[in-house]
Steps between C-alpha positions, in 0.01 A plus 500: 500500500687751273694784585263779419725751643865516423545601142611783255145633484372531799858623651533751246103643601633455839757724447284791334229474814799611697646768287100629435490475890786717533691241722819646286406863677501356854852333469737790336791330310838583624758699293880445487760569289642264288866415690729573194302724273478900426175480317183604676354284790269232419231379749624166688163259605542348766122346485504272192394186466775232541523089471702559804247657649198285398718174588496591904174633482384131407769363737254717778162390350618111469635518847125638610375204323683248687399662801136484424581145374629389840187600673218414227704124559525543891098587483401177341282304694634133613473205248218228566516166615649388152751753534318709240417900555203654312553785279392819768242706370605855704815407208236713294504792705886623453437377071234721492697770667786491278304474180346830608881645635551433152232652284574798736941493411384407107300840474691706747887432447628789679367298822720198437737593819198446680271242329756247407649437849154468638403274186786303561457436858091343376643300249748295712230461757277316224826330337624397854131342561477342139840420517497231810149323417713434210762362701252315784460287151814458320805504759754761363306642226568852617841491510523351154271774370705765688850376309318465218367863472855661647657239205268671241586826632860429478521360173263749297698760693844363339370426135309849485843690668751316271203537174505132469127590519424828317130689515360645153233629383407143357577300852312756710182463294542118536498466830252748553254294305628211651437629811163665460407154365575315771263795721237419267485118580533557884206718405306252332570202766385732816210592276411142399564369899214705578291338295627104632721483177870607468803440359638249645873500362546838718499257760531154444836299486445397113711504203313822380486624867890477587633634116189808535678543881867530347422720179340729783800477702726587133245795465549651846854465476558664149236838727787546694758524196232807398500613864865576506475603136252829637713543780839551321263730257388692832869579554612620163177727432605631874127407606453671905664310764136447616391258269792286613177363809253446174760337339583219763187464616438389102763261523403372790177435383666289215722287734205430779359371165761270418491341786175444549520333154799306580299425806219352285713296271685324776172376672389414173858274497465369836132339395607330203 
């Protein structure tokens, strides 16, 4: 699914719920002279948004995740005679859980330090579970998807840092459409399985199915090129330290999507 969360928009409304909320009022900024300067003092904040900042904050929330992770896999039920393990339906509960967690950080931002840990913690119960009926399949696949994310990560990380990879006006809009696209068609194939139709290259190891798997894959990787685009934005507009939880949680919501696409695309590999 796409990031709904992390971009300039929506962090820049976050921003004015917490000024309009008078968040500013509750946490005074400090004031110190400048060290070698006789003009007047300037105010020093000490609570602005940094990348800094918002990089351990996701080092906290992804290390929640694993947690979760470990026990959503540990609470998988054994494999069958054929050494296969259905896909658990209490999987539902924590999705469900964390879609709502969600909803609830999207609207109220200023809850992030709360919501997002919590949110993080359901999601890696539900990846954890998803995660080893994939592997009860296809021997390894997790690990391969795991390297492949953190390889993603890494390299979209370099090329946006050294501007190999630069976000305008013109690249945002593409992969926004791009990636509201592909929404649309997950859309229309959950609608159409309801009614014993489908789409079945969402699935199925075709030609179609495996090239629709690794555009996906191209489109969730070119998010997180936007995702660090709003954060370094969040810095130099000196957005409130605050938002630094709403805007992890929005990359993390990107990444737990890339892998769950990379996921997809190596099953769809392993069946050909």
């Amino acid at each position: 699914m796409p990031n709904p969360v992390l971009n300039e928009k929506t962090l820049r409304q976050a921003a004015e719920r917490e000024e309009a909320a008078g968040w500013g009022a509750s946490r005074p900024l400090e004031t110190a002279p400048r060290p070698v300067d006789d003009g007047p003092i300037t105010p020093y904040r000490s609570n602005r948004f940094t990348v800094a900042g918002a990089a351990r904050v996701t080092a906290i929330l992804f290390a929640l995740l694993l947690a979760g992770g470990v026990f959503g896999w540990l609470s998988v039920g054994s494999p069958a005679a054929d050494g296969a393990i259905a896909f658990p339906g209490w999987v539902l509960l924590p999705v469900f859980a964390a879609f709502g967690v969600a909803i609830l950080t999207i609207f109220k931002p200023h809850l992030a330090r709360i919501t997002a840990p919590i949110y993080a913690i359901l999601e890696g119960v539900a990846l954890g579970a998803i995660s080893h009926v994939y592997e009860s399949h296809w021997n390894g696949i997790v690990i391969e998807a795991v390297l492949g994310t953190v390889g993603v990560f890494g390299a979209m990380l370099l090329l946006y840092s050294t501007r190999i990879i630069r976000v305008t006006d013109r690249t945002r809009r593409m992969v926004i459409a791009a990636t509201f696209g592909i929404a649309v068609i997950y859309l229309v194939g959950i609608i159409a399985s309801w009614f014993g139709s489908g789409l079945a290259f969402i699935n199925q190891p075709t030609g179609l199915g495996i090239a629709f798997s690794f555009i996906v894959v191209g489109v969730a990787a070119f998010n997180l090129a936007l995702d660090f685009d709003v954060i370094e934005r969040a810095q130099r507009s000196a957005a409130p330290r605050d938002l630094e939880w709403f805007a992890a949680f929005g990359l993390m919501i990107t990444v737990v999507w890339l892998y769950l696409e990379i996921l997809r695309l190596l099953s769809k590999l392993n069946r050909r």
